[in-house]
N, C-alpha and C positions, 0 to 999 in steps of 0.2 A: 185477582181471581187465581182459585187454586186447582187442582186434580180436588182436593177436599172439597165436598158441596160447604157454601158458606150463606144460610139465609137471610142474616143481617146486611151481607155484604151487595146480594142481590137487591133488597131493599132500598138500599141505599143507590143502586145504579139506575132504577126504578124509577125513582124519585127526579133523580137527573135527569132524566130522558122525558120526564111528566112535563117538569119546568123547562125545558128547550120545543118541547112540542108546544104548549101553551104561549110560549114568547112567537115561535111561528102563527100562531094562529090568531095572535094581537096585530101582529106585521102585517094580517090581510084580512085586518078589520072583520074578524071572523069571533064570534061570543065562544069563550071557552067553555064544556061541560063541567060539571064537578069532577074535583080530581080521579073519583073512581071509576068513572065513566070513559073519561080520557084513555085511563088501561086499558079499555076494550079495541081489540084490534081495526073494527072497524074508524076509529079517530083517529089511528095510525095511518090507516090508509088517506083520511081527509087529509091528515094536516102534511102526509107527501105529497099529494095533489096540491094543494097549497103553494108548498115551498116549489114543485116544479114551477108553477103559474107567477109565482113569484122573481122567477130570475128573467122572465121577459116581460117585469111590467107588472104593473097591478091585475088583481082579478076581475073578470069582466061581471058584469050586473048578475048574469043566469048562473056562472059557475058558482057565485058566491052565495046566490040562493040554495043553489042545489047540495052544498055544503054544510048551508047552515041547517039546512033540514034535516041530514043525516046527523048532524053533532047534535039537534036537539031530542033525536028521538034516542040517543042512548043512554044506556043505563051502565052500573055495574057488569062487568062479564062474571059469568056460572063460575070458570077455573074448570069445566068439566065437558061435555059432550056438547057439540053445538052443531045445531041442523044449517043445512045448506042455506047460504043467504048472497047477496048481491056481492059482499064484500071479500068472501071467498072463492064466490064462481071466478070471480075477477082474478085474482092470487092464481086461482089454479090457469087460467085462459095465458098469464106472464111465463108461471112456468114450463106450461107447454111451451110455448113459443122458444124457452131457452134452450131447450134440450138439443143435442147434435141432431141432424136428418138420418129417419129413420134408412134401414135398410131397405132397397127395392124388392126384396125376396121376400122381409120378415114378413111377421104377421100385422094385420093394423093395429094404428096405438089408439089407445081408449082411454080415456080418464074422464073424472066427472063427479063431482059433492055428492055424496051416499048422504040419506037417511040413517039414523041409529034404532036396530032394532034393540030388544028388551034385550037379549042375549047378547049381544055387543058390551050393552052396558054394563052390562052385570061384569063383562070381562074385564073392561075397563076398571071396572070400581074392585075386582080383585088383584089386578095390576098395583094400583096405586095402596092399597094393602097390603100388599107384599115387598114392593119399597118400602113402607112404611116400618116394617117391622125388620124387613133386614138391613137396611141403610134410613135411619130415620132422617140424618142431615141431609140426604137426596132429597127424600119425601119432603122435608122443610120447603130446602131450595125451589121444588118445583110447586109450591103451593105460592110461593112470591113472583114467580119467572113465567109459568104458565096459565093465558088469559081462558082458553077456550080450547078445546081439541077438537078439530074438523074430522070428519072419516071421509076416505075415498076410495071410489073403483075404478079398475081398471086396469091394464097391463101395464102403462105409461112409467108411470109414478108410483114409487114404495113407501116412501114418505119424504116431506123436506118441512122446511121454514122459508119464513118469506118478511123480509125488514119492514115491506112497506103496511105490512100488518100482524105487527109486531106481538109476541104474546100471541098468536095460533100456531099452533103445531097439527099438519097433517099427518095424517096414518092411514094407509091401505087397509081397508080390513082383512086383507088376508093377514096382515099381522095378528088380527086377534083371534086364529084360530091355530091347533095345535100343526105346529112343523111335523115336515117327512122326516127331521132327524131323531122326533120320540119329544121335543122338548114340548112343555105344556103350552098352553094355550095362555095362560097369565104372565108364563116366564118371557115367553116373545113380544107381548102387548108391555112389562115391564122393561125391557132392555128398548122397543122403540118408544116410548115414551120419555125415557132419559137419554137414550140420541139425540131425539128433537127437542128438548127440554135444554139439552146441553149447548145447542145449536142458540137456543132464543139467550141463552144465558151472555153464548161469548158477545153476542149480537150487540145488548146493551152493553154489558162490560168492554169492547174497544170504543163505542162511543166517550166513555169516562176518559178513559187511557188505552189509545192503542199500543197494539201484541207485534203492528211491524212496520218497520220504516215507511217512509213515502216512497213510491218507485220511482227512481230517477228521469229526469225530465226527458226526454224524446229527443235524440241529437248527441246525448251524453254517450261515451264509451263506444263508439262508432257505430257500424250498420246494424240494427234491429234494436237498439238501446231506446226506451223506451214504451217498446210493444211491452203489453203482461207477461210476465214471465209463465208459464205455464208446463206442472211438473205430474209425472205419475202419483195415482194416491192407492190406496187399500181399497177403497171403497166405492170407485168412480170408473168406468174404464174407457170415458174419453181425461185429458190432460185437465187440471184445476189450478185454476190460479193459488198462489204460495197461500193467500187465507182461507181457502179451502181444505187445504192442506194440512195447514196450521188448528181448525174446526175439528178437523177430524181427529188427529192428533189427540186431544184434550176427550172429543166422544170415546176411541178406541179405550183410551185409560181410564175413564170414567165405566165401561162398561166392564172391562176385566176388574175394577175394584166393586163391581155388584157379581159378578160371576165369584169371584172368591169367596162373596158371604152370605152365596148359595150352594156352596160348595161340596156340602153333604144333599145337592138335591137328588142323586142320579148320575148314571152314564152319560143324560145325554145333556146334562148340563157341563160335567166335564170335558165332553166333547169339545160344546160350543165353547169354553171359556180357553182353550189350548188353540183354537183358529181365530178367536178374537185375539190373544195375547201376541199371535205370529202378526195377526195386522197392525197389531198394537207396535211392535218393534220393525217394522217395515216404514211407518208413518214417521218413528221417533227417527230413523236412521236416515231417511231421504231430511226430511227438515234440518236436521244437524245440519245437511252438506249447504244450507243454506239460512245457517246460523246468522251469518253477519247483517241480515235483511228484517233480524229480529230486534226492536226496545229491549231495556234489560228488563220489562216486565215481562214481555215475552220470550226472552232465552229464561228468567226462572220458571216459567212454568212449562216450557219443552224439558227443565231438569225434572220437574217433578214428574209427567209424563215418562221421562227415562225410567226412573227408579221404577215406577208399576209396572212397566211393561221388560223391565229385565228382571221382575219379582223380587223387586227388595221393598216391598213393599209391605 
């Protein structure tokens, strides 16, 4: 994997991930979907429930009923807008629950699977036109990486990715409307769609070949050796463990090389692209200080990350 969207390459990590998910789901006597169907996030979700159920034992008689029912009723996933279902509510119920505890003063957190109205879509489907035409190897890459786009409301959550259902990428809708900083309404719904596009991409790609060591076993290198390392990020403002870090890293570059080849859109896309590029070289310069934790797959693509975001790119 590179800062360059690569669709072949995505393809190919795809595919791997189809044949390790279907060898799970032979392990627990479970009938595999056809292969296009397996892509759809909700057989991601089965065949984690699986392999959890799997490390204490076999699956009990109802669990494996109630899975094989879900694997049969799938189909191909759209690659496009997808209304609120079991297998999302679930996603988003996880990552509430991860989030730090909220503040006693703030306000309450809300989140919760939106409906797509017709104006939504229509945003969406100008988004993904406008990658298209200004980054087509993005548009490629997210046509192979991206199963289904959930929408969501609420204060909680702005958007994320979620492994255990792989191939959906959430989005706030207020992403798809125009920012207070002038930028349009496509250009905001285009820049988080290839966040979270970028997010499902690295996801399969360390499955292939991980981007960073094993952390050392618990006891090593004395008191607190161990525990996750947990480091400031650009984009987060409680601590993220190093491949959170390492995520964002690869998004921040990823989105300064779509801000550059929007670069005649306006003030206030130049804007944005000169506070994307500071996060961009904030992300590139904390990971440096924790180079050594990186494969040499992942120290080359923190170099290529360097170069976008010191603009030699």
């Amino acid at each position: 994997m590179h800062v360059e969207p690569d669709a072949r390459e995505a393809t190919r990590e795809r595919t791997g991930l189809v044949e390790r998910m279907r060898a799970v789901l032979l392990r627990a006597e479970l009938a595999p979907p056809p292969e296009e169907a397996l892509r759809h996030p909700a057989a991601a979700e089965a065949v984690h429930t699986a392999q959890h159920a799997l490390r204490s034992g076999a699956l009990g008689q109802e669990r494996r009923a109630t899975l094989s029912a879900r694997l049969g009723a799938l189909t191909a996933p759209s690659g496009g807008p997808a209304e609120p279902a079991g297998h999302l509510r679930r996603s988003l119920a996880r990552a509430l629950r991860s989030l730090p505890a909220p503040r006693s003063d703030g306000p309450p957190r809300t989140a919760a699977t939106a409906e797509w109205t017709g104006r939504e879509r229509e945003v969406l489907a100008d988004a993904l036109a406008l990658l298209a035409a200004a980054w087509p190897r993005s548009a490629a890459e997210i046509r192979e990486t991206v199963a289904e786009v959930a929408l969501l409301e609420g204060n909680a959550i702005d958007g994320y990715t979620d492994f255990a259902v792989h191939g959906a990428i959430f989005l706030n809708r207020v992403r798809l409307t125009p920012g207070d900083d002038g930028l349009p309404a496509a250009v905001r719904c285009a820049e988080a769609v290839l966040h979270e596009a970028t997010h499902t991409r690295c996801n399969a790609a360390a499955v292939a070949q991980p981007f960073l060591l094993p952390e050392r076993a618990s006891g090593e290198g004395g008191a607190g050796a161990g525990a996750p390392l947990l480091v400031a990020t650009p984009l987060r403002a409680d601590p993220r463990p190093l491949s959170g870090l390492f995520q964002q890293t690869v998004v921040l570059a990823r989105i300064v090389c779509l801000y550059e080849r929007l670069d005649q859109s306006g003030e206030a896309v130049a804007r944005r692209r000169e506070r994307v590029t500071a996060s961009a070289r904030q992300a590139v310069h904390t990971l440096a200080e924790h180079e050594h934790s990186l494969t040499p797959r992942g120290g080359s693509v923190l170099a290529s990350c360097a170069v976008v975001a010191e603009g030699g790119r």
